[in-house]
SEPAFI-562442 format. One record per residue: x negated, y, z negated of N, C-alpha, C, O in turn. Coordinates in steps of 0.02 Angstrom, whole numbers, plus 50000, padded with zeros to 5 digits. Each point is the difference from the previous one (the first is absolute). Layout:
! residues N
+-------+-------+-------+-------+-------+-------+-------+-------+-------+-------+-------+-------+
!   nc1 !   nc2 !   nc3 !  cac1 !  cac2 !  cac3 !   cc1 !   cc2 !   cc3 !   oc1 !   oc2 !   oc3 !
+-------+-------+-------+-------+-------+-------+-------+-------+-------+-------+-------+-------+
!     X !     Y !     Z !     X !     Y !     Z !     X !     Y !     Z !     X !     Y !     Z !
...
+-------+-------+-------+-------+-------+-------+-------+-------+-------+-------+-------+-------+
This chain:
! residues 127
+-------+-------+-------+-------+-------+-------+-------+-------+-------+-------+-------+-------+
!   nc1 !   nc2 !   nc3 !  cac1 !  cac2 !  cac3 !   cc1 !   cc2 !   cc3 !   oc1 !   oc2 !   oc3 !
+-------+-------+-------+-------+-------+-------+-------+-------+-------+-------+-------+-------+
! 51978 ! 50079 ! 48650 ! 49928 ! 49997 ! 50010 ! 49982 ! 49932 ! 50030 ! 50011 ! 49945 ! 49974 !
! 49952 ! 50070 ! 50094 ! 49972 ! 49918 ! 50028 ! 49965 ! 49978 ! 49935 ! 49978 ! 50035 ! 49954 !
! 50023 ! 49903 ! 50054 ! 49930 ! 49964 ! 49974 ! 49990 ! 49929 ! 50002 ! 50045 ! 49962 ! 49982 !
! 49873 ! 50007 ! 50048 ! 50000 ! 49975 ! 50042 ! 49945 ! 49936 ! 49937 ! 49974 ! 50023 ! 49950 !
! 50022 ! 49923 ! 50063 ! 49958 ! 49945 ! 49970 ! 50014 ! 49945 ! 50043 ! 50049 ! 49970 ! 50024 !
! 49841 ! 50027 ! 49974 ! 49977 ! 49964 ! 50055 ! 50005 ! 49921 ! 49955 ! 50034 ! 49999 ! 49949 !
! 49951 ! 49974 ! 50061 ! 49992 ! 49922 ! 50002 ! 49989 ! 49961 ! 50050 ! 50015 ! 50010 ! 50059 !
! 49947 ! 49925 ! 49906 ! 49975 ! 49929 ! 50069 ! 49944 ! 50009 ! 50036 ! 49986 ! 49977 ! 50055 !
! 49959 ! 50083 ! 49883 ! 49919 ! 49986 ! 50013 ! 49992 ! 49938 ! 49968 ! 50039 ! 49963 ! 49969 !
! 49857 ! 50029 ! 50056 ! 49990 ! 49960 ! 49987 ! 49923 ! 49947 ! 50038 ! 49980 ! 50006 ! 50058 !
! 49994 ! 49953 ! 49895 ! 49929 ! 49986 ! 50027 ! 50026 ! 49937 ! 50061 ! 50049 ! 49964 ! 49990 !
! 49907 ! 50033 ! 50074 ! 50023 ! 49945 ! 50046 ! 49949 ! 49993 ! 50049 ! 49966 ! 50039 ! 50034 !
! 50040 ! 49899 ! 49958 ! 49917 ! 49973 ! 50080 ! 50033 ! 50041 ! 50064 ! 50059 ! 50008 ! 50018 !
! 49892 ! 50011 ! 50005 ! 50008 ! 50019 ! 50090 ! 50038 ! 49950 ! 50014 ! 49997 ! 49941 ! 49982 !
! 50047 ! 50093 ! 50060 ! 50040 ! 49941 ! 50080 ! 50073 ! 50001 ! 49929 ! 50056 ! 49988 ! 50024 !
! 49943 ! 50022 ! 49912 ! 50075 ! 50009 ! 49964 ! 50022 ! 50043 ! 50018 ! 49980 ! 50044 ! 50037 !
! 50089 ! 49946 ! 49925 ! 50067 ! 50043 ! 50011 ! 50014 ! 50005 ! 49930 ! 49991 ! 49963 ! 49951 !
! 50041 ! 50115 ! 50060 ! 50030 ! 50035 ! 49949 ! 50061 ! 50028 ! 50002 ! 50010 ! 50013 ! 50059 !
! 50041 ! 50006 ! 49905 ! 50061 ! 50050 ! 50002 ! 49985 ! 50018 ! 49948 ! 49973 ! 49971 ! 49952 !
! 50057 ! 50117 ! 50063 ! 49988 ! 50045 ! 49950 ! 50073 ! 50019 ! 50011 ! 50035 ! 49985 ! 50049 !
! 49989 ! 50062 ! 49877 ! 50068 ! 50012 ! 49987 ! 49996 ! 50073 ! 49965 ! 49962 ! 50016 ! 49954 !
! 50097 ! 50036 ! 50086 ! 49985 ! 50063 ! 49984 ! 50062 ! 49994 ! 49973 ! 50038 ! 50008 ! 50047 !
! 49998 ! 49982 ! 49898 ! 50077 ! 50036 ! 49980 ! 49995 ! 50077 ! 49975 ! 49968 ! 50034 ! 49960 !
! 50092 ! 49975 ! 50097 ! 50006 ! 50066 ! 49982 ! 50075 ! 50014 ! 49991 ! 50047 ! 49968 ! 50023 !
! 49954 ! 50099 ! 49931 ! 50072 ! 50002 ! 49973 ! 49984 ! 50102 ! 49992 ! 49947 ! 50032 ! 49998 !
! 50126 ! 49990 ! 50001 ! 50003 ! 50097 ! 50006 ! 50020 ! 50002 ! 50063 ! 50025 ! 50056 ! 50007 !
! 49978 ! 49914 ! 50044 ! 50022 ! 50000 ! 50071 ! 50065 ! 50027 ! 50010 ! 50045 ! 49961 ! 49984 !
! 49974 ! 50098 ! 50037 ! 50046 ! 50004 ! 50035 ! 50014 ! 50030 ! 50056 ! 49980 ! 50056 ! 50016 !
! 50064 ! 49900 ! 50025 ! 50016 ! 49996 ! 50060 ! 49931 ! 49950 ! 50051 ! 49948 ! 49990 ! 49968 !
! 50053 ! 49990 ! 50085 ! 49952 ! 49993 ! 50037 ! 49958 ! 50015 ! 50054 ! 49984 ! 49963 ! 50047 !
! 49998 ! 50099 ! 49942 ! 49965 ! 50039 ! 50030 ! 49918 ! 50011 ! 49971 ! 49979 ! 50053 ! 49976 !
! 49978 ! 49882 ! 50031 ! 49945 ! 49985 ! 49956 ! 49972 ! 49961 ! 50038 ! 50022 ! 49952 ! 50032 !
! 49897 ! 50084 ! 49960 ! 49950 ! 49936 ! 50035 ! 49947 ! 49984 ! 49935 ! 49973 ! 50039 ! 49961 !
! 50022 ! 49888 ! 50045 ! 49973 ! 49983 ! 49939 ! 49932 ! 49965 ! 50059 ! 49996 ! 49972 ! 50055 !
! 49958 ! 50050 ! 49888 ! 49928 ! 49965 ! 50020 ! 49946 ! 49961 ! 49965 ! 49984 ! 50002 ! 49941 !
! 49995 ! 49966 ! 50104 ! 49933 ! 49954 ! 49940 ! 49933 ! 50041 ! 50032 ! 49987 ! 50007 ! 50060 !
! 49967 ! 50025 ! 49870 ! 49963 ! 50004 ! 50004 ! 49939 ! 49973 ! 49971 ! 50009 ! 49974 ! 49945 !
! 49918 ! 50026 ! 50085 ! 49955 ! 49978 ! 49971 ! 49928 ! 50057 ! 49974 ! 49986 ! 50056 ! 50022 !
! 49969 ! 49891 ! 49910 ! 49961 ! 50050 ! 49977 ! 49938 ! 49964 ! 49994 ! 50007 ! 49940 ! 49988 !
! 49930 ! 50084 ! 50018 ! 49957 ! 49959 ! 49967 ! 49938 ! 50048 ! 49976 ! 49981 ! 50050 ! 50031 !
! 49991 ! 49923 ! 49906 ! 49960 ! 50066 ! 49965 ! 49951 ! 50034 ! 50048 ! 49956 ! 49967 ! 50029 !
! 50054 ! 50127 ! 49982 ! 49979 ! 50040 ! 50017 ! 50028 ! 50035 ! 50084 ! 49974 ! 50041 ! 50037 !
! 50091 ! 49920 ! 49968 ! 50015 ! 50019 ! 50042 ! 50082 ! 50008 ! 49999 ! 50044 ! 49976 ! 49964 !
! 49957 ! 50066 ! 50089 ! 50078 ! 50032 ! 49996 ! 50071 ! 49933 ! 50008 ! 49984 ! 49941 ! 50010 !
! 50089 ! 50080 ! 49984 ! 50040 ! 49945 ! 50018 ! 49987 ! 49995 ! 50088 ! 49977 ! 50035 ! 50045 !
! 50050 ! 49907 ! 49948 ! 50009 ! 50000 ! 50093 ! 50056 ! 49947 ! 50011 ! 50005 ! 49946 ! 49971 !
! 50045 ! 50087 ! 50087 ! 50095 ! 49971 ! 50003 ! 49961 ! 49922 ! 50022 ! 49945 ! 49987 ! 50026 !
! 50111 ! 49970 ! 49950 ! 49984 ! 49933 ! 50020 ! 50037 ! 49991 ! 50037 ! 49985 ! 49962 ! 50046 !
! 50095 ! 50073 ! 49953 ! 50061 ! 49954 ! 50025 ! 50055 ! 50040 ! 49979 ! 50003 ! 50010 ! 49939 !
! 50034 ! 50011 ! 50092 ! 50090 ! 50051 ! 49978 ! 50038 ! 49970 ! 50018 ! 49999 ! 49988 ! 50060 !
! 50043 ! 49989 ! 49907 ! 50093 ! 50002 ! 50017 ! 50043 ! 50068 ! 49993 ! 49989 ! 50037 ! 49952 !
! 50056 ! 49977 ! 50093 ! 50051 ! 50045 ! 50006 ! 50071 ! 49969 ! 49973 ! 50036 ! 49958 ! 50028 !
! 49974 ! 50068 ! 49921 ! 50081 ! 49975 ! 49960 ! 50057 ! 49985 ! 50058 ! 50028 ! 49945 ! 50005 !
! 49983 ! 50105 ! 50032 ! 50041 ! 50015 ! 50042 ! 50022 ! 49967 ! 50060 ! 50057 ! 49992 ! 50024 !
! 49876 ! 49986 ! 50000 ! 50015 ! 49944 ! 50053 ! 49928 ! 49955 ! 50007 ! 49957 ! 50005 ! 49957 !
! 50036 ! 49956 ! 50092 ! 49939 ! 49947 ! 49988 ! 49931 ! 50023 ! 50016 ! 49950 ! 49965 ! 50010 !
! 50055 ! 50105 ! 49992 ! 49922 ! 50014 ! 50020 ! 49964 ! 49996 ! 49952 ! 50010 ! 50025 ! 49945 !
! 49922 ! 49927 ! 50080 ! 49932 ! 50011 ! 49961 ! 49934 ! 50018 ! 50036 ! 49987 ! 50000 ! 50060 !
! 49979 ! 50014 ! 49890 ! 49913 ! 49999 ! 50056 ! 49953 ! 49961 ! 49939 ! 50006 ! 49984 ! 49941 !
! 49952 ! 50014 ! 50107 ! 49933 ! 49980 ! 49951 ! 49936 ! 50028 ! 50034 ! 49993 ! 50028 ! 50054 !
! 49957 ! 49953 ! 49891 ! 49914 ! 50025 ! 50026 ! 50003 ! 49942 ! 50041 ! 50029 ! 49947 ! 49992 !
! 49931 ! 50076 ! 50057 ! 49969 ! 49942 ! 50071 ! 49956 ! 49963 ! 49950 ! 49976 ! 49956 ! 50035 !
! 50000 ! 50036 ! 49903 ! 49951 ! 49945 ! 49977 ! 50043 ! 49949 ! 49954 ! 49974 ! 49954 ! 49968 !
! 50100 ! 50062 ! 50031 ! 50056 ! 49956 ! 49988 ! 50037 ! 49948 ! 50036 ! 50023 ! 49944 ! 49988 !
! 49973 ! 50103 ! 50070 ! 50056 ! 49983 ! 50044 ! 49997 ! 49905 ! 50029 ! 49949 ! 49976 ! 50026 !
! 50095 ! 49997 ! 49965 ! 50017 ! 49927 ! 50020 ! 49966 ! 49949 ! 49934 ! 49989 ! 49939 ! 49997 !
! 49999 ! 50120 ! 49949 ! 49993 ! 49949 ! 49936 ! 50032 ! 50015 ! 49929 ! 50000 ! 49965 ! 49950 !
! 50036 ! 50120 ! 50062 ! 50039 ! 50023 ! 49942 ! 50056 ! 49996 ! 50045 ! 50001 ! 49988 ! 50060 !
! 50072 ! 50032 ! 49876 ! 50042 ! 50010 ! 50010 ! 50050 ! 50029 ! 49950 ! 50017 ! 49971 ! 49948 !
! 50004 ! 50085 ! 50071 ! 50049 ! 50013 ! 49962 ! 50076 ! 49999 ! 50014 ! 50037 ! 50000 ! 50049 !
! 49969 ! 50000 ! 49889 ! 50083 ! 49977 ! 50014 ! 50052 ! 50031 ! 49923 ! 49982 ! 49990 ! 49942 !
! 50090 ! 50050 ! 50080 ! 50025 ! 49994 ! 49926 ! 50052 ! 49961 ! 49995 ! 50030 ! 49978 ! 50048 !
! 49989 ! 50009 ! 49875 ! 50049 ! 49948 ! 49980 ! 50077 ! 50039 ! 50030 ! 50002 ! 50060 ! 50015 !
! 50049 ! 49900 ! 49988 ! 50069 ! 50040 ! 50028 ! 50023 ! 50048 ! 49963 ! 50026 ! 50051 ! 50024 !
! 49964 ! 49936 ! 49899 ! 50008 ! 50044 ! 49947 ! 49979 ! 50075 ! 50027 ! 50037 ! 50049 ! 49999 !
! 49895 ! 49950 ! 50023 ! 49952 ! 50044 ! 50026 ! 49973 ! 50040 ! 49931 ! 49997 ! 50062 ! 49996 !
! 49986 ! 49897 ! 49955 ! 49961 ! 49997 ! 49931 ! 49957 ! 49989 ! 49993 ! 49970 ! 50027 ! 49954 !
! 50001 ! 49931 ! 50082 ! 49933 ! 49968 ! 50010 ! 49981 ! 49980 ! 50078 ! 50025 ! 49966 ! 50044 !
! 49897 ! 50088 ! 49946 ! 49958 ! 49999 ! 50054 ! 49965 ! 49948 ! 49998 ! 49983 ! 49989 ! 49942 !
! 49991 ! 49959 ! 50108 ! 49950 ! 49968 ! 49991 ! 49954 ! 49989 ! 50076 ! 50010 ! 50020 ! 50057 !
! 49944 ! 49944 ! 49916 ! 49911 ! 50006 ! 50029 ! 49973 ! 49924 ! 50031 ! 49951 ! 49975 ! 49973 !
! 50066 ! 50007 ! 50056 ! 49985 ! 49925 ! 50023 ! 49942 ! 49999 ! 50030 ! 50000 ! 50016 ! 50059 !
! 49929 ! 49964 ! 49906 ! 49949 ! 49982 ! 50008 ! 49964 ! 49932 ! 50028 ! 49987 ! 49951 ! 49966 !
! 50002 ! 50055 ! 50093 ! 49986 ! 49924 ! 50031 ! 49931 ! 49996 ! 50015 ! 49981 ! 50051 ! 50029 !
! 49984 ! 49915 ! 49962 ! 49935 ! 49990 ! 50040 ! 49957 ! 50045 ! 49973 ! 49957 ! 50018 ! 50040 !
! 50037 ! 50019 ! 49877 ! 49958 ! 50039 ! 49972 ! 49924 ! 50021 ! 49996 ! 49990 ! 49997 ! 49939 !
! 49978 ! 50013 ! 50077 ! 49929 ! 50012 ! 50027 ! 49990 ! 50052 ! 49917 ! 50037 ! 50029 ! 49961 !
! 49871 ! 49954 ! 50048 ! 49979 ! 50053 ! 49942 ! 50006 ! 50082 ! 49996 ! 50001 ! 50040 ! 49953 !
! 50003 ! 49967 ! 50118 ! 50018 ! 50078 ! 49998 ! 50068 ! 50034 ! 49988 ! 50020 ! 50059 ! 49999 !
! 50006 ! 49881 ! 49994 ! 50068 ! 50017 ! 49976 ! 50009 ! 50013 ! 49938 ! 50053 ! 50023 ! 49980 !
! 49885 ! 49960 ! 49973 ! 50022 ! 50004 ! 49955 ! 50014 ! 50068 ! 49931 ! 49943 ! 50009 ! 49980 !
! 50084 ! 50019 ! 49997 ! 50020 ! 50070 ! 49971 ! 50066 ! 49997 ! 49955 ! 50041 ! 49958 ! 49980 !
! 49948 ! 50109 ! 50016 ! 50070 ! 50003 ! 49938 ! 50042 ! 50021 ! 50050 ! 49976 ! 50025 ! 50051 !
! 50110 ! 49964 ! 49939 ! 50045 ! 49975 ! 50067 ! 50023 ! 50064 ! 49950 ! 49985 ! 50001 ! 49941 !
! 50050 ! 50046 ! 50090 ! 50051 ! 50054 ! 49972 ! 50059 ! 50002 ! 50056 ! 49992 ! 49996 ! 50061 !
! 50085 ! 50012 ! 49893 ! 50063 ! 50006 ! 50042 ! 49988 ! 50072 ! 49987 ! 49965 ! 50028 ! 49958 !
! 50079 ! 49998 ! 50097 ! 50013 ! 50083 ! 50008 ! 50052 ! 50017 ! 50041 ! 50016 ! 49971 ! 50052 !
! 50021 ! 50093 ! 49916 ! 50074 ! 50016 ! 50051 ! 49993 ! 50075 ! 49989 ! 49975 ! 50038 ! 49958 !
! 50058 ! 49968 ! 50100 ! 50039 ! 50069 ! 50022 ! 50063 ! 49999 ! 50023 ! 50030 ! 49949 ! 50018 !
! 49998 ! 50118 ! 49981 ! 50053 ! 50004 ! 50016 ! 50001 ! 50026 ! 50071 ! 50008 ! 50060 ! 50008 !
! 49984 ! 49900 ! 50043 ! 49998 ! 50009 ! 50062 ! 49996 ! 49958 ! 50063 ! 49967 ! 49955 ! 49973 !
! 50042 ! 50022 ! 50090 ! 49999 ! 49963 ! 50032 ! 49904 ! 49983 ! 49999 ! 49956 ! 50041 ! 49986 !
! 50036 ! 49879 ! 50036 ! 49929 ! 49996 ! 49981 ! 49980 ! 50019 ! 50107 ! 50018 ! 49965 ! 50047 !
! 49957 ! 50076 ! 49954 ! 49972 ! 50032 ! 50062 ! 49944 ! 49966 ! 50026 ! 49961 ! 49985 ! 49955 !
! 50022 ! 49999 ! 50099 ! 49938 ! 49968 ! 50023 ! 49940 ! 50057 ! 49990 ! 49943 ! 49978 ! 50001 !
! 50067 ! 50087 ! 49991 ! 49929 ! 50030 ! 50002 ! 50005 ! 50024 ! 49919 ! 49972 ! 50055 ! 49995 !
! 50050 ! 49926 ! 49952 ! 50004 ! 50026 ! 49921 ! 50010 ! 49925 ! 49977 ! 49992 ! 50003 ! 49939 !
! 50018 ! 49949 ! 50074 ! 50019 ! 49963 ! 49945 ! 49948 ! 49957 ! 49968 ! 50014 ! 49970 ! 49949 !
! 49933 ! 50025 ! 50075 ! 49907 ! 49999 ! 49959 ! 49983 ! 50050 ! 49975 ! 49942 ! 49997 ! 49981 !
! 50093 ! 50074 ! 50003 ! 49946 ! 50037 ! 49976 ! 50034 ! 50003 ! 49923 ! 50058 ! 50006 ! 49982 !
! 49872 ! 49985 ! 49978 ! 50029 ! 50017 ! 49928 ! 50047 ! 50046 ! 49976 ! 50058 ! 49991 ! 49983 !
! 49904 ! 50065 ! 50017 ! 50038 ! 50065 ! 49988 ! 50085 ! 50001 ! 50019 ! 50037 ! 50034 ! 49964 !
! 49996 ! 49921 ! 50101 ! 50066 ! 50019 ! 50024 ! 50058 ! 49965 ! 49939 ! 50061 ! 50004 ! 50002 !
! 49887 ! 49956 ! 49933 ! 50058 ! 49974 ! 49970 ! 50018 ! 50023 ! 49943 ! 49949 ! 50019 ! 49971 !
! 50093 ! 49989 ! 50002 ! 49996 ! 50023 ! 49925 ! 50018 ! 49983 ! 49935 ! 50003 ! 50037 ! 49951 !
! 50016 ! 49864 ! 50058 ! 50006 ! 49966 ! 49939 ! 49948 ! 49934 ! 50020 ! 49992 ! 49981 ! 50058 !
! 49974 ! 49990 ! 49884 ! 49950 ! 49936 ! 50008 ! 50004 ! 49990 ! 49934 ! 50014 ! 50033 ! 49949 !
! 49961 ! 49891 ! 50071 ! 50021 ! 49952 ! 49944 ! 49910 ! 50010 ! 49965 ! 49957 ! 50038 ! 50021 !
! 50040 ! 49913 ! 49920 ! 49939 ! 49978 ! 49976 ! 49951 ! 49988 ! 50031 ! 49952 ! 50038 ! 49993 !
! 50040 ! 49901 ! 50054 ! 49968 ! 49967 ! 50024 ! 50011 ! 49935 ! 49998 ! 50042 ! 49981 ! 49959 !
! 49928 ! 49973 ! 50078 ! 49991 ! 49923 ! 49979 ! 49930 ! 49970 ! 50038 ! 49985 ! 50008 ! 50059 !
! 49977 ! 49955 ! 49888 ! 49946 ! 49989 ! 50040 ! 50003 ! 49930 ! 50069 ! 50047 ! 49960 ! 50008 !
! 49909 ! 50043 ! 50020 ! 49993 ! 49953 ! 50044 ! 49926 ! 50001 ! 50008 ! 49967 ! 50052 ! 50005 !
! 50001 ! 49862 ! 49994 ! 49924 ! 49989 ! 50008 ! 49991 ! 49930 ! 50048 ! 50032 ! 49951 ! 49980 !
! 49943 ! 50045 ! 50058 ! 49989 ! 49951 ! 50058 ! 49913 ! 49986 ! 49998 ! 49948 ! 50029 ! 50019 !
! 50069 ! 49916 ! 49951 ! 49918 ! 49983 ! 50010 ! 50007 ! 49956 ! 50062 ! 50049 ! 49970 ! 50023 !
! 49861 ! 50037 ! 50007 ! 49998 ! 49958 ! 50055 ! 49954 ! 49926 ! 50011 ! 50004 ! 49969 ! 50053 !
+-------+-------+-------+-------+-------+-------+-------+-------+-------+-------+-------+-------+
């Protein structure tokens, strides 16, 4: 059985940086796209950012792009979330999420395509 725990929320002035940490363990083989998603009260998740186990593909939301980053450890145990330059609208509960599948450019934001997620971890950016 996957199972996934978020860590490395957390309160921070605009213009900070954050890393967040997804360990995950039940993995077998590497054929897995793991994702960061985000939440904020009354509204649905939305993909932040995927890694593909298998080889170096990722994507992200265009309201990320050139200030997140993801990346996994060699182990390939831990996902993580490199937060640079944090703005208030960034701010939400961060959820990891996997499937068992290559992460696809037209599925790998949509909630529904995953079918293990962690807790949550918060994140708050005042400005």
């Amino acid at each position: 059985q996957v199972h996934l725990v978020e860590s490395g929320g957390g309160s921070v002035q605009g213009g900070a940086s954050l890393r967040l940490s997804c360990a995950a363990s039940g993995f077998i083989g590497s054929h897995y796209c793991m994702a960061w998603f985000r939440q904020i009260p009354g509204k649905g998740r939305e993909g932040v950012a995927a890694r593909f186990f298998g080889d170096f593909t990722t994507h992200y939301d265009d309201s990320v792009k050139g200030r997140f980053t993801v990346s996994l450890d060699n182990a390939k145990t831990t996902l993580y979330l490199h937060m640079n330059n944090l703005r208030p609208e960034d701010a939400a509960m961060y959820y990891c999420a996997a499937r068992e599948s290559y992460c696809s450019s037209g599925s790998w934001f949509r909630e529904s395509a995953y079918n293990y997620w962690g807790q949550g971890t918060p994140v708050t950016v005042s400005s």
